[in-house]
PDB file of N, CA, C and O in Angstrom:
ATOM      1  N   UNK A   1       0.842  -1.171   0.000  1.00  0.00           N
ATOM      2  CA  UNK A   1       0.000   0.000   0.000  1.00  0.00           C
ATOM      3  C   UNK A   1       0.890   1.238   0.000  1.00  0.00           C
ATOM      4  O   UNK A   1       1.955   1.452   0.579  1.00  0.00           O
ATOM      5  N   UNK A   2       0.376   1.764  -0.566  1.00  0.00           N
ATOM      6  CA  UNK A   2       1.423   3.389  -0.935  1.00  0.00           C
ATOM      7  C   UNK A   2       0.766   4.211   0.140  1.00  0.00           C
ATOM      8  O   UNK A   2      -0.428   4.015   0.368  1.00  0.00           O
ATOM      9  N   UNK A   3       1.420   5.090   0.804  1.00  0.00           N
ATOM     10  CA  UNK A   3       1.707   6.246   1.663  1.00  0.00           C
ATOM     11  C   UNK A   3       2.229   7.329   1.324  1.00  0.00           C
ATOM     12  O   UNK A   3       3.322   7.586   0.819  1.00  0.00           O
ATOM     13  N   UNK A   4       1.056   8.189   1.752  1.00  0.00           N
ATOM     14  CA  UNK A   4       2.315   9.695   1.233  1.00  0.00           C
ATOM     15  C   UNK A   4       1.887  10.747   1.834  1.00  0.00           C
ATOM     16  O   UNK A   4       0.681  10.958   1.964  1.00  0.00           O
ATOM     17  N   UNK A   5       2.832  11.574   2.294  1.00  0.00           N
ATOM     18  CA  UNK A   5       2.347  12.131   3.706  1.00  0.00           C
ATOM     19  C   UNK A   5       2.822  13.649   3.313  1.00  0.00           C
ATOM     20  O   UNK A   5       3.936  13.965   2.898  1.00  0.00           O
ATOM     21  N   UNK A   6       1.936  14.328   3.497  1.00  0.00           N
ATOM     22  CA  UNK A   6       2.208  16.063   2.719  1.00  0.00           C
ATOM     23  C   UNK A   6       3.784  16.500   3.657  1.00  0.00           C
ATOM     24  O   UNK A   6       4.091  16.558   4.848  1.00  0.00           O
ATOM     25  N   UNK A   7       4.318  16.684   2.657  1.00  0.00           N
ATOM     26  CA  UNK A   7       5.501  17.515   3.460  1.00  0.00           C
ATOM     27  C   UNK A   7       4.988  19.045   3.647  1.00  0.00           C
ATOM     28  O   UNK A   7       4.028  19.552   3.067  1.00  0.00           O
ATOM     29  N   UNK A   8       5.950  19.733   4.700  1.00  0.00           N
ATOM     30  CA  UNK A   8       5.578  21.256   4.850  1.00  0.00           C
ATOM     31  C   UNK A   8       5.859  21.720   3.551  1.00  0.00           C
ATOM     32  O   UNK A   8       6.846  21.612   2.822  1.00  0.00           O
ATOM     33  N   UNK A   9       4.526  22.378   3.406  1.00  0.00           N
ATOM     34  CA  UNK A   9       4.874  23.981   2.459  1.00  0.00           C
ATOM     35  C   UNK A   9       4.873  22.997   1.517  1.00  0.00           C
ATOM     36  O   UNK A   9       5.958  22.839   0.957  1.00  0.00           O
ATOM     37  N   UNK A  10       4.092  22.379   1.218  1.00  0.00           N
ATOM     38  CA  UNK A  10       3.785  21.668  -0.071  1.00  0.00           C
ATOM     39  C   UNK A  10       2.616  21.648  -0.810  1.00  0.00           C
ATOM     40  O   UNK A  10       1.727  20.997  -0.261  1.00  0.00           O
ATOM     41  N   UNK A  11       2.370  22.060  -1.689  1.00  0.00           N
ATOM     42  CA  UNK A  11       1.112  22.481  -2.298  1.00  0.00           C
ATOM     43  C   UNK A  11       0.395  21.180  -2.879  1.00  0.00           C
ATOM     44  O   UNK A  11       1.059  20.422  -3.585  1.00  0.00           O
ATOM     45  N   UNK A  12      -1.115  20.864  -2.565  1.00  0.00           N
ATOM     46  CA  UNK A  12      -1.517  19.903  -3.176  1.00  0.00           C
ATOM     47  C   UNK A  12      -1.421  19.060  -4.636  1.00  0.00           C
ATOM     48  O   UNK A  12      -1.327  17.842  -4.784  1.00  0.00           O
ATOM     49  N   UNK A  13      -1.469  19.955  -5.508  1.00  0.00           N
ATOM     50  CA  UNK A  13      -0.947  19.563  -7.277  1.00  0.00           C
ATOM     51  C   UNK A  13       0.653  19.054  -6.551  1.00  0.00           C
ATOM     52  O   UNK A  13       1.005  18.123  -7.274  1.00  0.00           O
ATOM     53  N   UNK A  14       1.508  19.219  -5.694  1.00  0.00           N
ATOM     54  CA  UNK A  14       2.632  18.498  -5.519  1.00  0.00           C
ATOM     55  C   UNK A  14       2.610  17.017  -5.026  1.00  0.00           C
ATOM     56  O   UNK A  14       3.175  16.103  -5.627  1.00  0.00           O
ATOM     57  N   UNK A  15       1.875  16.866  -3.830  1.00  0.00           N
ATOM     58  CA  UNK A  15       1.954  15.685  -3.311  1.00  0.00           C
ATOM     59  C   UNK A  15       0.661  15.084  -4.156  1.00  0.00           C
ATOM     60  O   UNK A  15       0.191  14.141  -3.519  1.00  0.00           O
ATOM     61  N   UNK A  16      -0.013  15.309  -5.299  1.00  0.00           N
ATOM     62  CA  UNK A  16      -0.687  14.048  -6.234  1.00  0.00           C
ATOM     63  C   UNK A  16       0.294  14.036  -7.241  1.00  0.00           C
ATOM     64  O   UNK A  16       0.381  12.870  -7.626  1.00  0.00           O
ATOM     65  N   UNK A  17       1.199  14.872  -7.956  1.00  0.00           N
ATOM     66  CA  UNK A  17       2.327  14.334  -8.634  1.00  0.00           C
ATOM     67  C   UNK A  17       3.143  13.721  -7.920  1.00  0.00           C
ATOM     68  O   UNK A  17       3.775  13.056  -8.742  1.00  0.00           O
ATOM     69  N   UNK A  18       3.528  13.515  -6.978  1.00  0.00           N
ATOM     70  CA  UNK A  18       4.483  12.743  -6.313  1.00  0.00           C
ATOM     71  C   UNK A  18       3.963  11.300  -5.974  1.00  0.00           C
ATOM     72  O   UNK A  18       4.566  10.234  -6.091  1.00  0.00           O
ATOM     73  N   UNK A  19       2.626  11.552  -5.502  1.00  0.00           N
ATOM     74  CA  UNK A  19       1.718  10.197  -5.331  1.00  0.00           C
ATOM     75  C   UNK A  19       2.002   9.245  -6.385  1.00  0.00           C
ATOM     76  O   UNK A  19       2.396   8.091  -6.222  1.00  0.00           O
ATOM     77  N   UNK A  20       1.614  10.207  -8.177  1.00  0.00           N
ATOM     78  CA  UNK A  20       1.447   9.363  -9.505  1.00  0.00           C
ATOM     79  C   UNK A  20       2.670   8.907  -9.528  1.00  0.00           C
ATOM     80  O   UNK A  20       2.825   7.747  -9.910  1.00  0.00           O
ATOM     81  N   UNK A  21       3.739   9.632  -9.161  1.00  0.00           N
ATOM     82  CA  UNK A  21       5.355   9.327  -9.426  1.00  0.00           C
ATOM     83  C   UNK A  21       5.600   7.908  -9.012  1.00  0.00           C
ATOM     84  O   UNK A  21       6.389   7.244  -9.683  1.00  0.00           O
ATOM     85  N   UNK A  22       4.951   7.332  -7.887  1.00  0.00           N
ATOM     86  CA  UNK A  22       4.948   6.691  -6.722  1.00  0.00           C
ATOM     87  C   UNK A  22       4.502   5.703  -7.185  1.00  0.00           C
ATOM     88  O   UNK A  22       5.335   4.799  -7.253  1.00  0.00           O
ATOM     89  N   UNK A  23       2.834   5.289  -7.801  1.00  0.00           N
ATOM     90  CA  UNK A  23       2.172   4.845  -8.361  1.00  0.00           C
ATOM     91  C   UNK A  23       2.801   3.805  -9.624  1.00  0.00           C
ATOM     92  O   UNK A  23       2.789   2.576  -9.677  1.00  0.00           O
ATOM     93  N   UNK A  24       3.382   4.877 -10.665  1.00  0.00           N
ATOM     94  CA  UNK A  24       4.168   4.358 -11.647  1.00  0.00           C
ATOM     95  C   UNK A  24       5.383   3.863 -11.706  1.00  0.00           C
ATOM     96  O   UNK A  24       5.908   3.241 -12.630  1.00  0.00           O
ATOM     97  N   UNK A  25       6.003   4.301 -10.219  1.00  0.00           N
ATOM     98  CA  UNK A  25       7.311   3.383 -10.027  1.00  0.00           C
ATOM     99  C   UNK A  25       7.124   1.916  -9.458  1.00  0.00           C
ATOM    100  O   UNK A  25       7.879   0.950  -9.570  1.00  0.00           O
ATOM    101  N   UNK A  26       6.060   2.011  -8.897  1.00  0.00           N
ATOM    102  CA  UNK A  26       5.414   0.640  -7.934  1.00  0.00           C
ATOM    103  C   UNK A  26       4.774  -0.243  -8.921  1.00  0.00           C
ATOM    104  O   UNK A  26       4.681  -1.460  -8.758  1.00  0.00           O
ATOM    105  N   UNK A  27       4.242   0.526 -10.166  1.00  0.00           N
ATOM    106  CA  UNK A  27       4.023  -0.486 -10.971  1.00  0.00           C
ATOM    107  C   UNK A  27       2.125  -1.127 -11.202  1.00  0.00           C
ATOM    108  O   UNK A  27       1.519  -1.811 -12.026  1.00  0.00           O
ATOM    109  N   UNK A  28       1.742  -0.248  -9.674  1.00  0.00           N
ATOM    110  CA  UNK A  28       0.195  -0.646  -9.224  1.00  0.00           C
ATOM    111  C   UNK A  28      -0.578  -0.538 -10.334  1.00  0.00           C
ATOM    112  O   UNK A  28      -1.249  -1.559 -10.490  1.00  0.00           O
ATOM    113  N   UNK A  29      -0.816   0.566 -11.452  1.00  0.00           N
ATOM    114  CA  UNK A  29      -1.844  -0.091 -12.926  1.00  0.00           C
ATOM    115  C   UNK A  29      -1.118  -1.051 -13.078  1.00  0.00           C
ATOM    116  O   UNK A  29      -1.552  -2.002 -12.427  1.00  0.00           O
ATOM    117  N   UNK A  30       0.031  -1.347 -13.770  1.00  0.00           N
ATOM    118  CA  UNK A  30       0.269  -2.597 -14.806  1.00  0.00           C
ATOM    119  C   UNK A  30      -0.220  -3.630 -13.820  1.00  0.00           C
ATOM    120  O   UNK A  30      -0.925  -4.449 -14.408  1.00  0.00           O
ATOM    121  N   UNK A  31      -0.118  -3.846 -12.735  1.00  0.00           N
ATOM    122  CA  UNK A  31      -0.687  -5.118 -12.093  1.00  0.00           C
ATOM    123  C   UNK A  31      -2.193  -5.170 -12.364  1.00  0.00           C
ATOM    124  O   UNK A  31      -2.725  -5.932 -13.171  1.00  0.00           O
ATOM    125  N   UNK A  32      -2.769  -4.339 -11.653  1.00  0.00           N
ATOM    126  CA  UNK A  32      -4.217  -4.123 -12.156  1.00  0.00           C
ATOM    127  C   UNK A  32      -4.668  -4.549 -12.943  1.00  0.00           C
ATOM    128  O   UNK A  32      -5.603  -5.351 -12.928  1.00  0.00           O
ATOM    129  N   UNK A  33      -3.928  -3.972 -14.112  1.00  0.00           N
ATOM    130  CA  UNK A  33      -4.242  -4.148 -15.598  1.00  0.00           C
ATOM    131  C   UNK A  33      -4.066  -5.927 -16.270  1.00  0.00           C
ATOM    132  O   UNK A  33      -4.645  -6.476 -17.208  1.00  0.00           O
ATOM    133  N   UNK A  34      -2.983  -6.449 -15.278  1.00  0.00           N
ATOM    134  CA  UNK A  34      -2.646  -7.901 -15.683  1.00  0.00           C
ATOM    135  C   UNK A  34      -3.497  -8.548 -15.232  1.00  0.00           C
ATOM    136  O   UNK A  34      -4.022  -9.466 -15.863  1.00  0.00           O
ATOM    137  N   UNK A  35      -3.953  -8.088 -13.575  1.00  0.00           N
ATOM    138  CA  UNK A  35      -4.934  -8.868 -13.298  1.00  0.00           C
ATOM    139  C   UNK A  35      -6.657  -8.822 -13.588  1.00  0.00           C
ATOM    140  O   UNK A  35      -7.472  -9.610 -13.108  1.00  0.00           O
ATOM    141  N   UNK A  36      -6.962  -7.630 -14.543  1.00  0.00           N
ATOM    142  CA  UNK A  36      -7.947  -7.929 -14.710  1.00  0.00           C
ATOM    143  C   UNK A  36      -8.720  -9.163 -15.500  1.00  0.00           C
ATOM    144  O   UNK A  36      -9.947  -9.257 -15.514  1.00  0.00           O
ATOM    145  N   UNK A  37      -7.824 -10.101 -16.159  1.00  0.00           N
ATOM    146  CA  UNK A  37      -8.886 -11.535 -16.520  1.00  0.00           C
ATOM    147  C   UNK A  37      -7.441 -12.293 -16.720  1.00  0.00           C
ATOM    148  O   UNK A  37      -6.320 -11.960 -17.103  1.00  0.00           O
ATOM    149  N   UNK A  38      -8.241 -13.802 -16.130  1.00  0.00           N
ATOM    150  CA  UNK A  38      -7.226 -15.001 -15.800  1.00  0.00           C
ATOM    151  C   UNK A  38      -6.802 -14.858 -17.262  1.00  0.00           C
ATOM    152  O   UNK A  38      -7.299 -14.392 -18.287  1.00  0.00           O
ATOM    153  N   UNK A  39      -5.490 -15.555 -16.855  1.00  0.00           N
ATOM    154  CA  UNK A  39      -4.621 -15.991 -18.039  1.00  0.00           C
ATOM    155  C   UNK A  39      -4.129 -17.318 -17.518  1.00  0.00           C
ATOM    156  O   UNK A  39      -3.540 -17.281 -16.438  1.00  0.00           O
ATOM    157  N   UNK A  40      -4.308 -18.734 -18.243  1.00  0.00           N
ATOM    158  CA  UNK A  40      -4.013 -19.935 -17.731  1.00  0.00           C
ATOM    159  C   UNK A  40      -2.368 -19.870 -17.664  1.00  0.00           C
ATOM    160  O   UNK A  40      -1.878 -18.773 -17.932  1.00  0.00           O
ATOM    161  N   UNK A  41      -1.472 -20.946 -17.331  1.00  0.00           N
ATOM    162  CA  UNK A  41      -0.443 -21.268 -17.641  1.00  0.00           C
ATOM    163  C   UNK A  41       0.564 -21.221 -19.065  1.00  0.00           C
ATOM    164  O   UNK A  41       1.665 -20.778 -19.390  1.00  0.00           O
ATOM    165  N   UNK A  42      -0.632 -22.017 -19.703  1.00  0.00           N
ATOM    166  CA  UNK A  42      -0.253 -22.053 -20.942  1.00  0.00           C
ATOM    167  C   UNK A  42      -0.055 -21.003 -21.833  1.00  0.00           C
ATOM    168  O   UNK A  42       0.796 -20.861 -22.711  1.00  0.00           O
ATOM    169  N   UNK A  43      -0.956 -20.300 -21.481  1.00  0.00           N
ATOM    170  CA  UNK A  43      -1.026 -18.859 -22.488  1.00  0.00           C
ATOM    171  C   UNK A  43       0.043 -18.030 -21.815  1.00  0.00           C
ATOM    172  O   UNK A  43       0.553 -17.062 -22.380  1.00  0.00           O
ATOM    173  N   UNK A  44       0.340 -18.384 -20.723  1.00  0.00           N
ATOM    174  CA  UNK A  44       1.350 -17.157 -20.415  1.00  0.00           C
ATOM    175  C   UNK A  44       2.707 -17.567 -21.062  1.00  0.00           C
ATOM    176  O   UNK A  44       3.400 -16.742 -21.658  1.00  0.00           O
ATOM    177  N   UNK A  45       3.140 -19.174 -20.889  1.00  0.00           N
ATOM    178  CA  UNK A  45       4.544 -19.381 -21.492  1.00  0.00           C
ATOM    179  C   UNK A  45       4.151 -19.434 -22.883  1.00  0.00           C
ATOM    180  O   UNK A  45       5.095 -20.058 -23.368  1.00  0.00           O
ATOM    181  N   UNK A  46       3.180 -19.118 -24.044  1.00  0.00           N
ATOM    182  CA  UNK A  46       3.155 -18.761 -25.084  1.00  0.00           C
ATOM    183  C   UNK A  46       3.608 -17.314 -25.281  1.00  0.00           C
ATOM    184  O   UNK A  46       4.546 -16.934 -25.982  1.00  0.00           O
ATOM    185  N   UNK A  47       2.766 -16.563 -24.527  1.00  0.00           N
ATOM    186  CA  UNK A  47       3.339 -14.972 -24.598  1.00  0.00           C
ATOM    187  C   UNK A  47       4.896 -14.812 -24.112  1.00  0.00           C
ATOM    188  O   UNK A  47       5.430 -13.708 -24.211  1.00  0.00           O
ATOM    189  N   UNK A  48       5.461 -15.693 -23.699  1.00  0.00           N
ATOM    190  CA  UNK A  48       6.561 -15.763 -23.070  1.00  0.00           C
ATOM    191  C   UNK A  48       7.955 -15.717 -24.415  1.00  0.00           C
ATOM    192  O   UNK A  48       8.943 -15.041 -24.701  1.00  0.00           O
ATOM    193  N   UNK A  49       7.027 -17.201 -25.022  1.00  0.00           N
ATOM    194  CA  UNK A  49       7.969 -17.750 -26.225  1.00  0.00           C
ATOM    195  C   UNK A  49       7.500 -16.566 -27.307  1.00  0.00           C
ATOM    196  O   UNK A  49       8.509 -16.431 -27.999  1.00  0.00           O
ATOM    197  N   UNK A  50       6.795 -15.920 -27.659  1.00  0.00           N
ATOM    198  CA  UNK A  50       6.701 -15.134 -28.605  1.00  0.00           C
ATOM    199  C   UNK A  50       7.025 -13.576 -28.455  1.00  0.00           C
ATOM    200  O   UNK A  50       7.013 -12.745 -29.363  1.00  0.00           O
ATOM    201  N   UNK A  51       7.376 -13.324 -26.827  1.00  0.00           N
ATOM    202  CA  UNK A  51       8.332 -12.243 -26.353  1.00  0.00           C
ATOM    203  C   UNK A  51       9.996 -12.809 -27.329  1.00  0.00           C
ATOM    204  O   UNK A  51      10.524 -12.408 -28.366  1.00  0.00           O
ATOM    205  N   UNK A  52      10.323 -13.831 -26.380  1.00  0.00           N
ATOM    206  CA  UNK A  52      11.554 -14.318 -26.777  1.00  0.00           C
ATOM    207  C   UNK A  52      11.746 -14.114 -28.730  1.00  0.00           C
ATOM    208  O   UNK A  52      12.547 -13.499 -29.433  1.00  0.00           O
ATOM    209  N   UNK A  53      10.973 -14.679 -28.912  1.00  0.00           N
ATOM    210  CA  UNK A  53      11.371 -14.728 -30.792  1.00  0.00           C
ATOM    211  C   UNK A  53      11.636 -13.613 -31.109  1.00  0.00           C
ATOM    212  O   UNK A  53      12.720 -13.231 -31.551  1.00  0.00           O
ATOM    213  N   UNK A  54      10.317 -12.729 -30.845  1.00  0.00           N
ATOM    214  CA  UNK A  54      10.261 -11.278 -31.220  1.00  0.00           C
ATOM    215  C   UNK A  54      11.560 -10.810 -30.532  1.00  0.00           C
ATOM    216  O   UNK A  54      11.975 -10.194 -31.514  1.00  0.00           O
ATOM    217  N   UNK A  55      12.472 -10.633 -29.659  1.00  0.00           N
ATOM    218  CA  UNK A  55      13.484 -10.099 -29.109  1.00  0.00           C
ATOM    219  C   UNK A  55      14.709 -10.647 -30.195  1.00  0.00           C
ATOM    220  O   UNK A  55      15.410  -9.849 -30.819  1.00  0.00           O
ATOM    221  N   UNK A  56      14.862 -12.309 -30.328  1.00  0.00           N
ATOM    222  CA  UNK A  56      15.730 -12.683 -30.836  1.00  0.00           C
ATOM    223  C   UNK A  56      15.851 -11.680 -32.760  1.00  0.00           C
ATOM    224  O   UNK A  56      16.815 -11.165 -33.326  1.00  0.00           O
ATOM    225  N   UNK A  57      14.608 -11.798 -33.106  1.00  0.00           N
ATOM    226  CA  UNK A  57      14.355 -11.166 -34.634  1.00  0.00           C
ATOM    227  C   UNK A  57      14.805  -9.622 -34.547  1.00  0.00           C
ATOM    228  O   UNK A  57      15.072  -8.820 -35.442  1.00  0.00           O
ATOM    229  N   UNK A  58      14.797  -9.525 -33.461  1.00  0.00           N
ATOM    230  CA  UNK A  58      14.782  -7.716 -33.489  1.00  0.00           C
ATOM    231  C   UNK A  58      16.542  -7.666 -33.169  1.00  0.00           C
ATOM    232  O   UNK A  58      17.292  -6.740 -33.477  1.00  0.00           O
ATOM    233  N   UNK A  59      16.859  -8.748 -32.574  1.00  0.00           N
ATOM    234  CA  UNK A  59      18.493  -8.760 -32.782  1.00  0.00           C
ATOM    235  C   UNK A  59      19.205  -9.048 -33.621  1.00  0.00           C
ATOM    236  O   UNK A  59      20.317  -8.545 -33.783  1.00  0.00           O
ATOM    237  N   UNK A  60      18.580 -10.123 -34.483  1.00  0.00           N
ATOM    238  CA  UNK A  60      18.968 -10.143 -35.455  1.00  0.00           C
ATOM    239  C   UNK A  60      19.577  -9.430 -36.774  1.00  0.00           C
ATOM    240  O   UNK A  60      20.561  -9.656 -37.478  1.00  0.00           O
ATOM    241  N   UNK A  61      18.150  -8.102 -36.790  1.00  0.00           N
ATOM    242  CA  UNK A  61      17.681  -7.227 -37.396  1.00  0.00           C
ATOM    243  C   UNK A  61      18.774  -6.079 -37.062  1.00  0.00           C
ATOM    244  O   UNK A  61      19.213  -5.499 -38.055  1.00  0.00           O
ATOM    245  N   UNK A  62      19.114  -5.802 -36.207  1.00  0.00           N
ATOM    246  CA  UNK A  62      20.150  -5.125 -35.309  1.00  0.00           C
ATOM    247  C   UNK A  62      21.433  -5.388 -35.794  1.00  0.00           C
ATOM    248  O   UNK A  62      22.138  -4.440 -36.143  1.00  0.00           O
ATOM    249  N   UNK A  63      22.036  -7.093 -35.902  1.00  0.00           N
ATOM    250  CA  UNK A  63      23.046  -7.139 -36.263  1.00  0.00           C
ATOM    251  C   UNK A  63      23.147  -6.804 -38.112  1.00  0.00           C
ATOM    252  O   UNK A  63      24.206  -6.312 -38.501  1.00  0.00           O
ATOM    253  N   UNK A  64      22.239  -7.036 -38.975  1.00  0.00           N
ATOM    254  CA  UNK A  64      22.277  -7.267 -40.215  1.00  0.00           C
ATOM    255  C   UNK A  64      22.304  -5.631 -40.630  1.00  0.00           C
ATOM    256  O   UNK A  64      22.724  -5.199 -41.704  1.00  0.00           O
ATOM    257  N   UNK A  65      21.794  -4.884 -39.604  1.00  0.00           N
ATOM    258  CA  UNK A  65      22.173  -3.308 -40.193  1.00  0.00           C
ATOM    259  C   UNK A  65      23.419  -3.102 -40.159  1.00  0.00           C
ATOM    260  O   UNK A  65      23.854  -2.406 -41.076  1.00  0.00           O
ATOM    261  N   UNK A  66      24.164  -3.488 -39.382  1.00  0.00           N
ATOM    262  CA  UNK A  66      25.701  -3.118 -39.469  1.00  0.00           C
ATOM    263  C   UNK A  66      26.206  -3.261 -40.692  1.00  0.00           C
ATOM    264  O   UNK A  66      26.097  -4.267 -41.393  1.00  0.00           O
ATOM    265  N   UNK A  67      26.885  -2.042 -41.024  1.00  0.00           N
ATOM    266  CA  UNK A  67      27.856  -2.454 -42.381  1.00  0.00           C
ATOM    267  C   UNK A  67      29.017  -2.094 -42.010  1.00  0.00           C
ATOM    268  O   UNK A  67      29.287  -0.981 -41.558  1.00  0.00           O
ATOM    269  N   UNK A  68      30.087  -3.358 -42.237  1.00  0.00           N
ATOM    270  CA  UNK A  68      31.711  -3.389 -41.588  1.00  0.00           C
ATOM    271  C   UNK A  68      31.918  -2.043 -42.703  1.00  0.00           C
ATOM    272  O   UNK A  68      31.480  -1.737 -43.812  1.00  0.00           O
ATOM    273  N   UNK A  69      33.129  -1.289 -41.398  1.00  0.00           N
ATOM    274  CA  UNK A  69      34.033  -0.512 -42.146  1.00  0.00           C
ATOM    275  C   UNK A  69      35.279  -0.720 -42.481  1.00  0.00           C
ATOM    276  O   UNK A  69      35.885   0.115 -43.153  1.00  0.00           O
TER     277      UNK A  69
END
């Protein structure tokens, strides 16, 4: 649970940007967001293996731009 406690002489628009700051470092939507509908096992190490490919292709892609000097 996030906490955030007005410092002195701090104007409200400060401590809700600092809150969101807080928010988005903690990560609390993307969880939210993951947990809003089950995802079995299976489907997750699919999204897993098709992270991986997509990473490997994009390195690939990476090395084949190089042109030796």
């Amino acid at each position: 649970m996030l906490l955030v406690t007005r410092k002195e002489h701090e104007s409200p628009e400060a401590l809700i940007r600092r809150f969101n700051k807080m928010v988005q470092r903690d990560g609390v939507l993307q969880e939210s967001r993951r947990r809003r509908r089950f995802i079995s096992n299976r489907e997750k190490q699919r999204q897993a293996e098709r992270r991986a490919a997509r990473r490997r292709r994009r390195a690939q892609m990476k090395t084949r731009r190089r042109i030796p000097v």
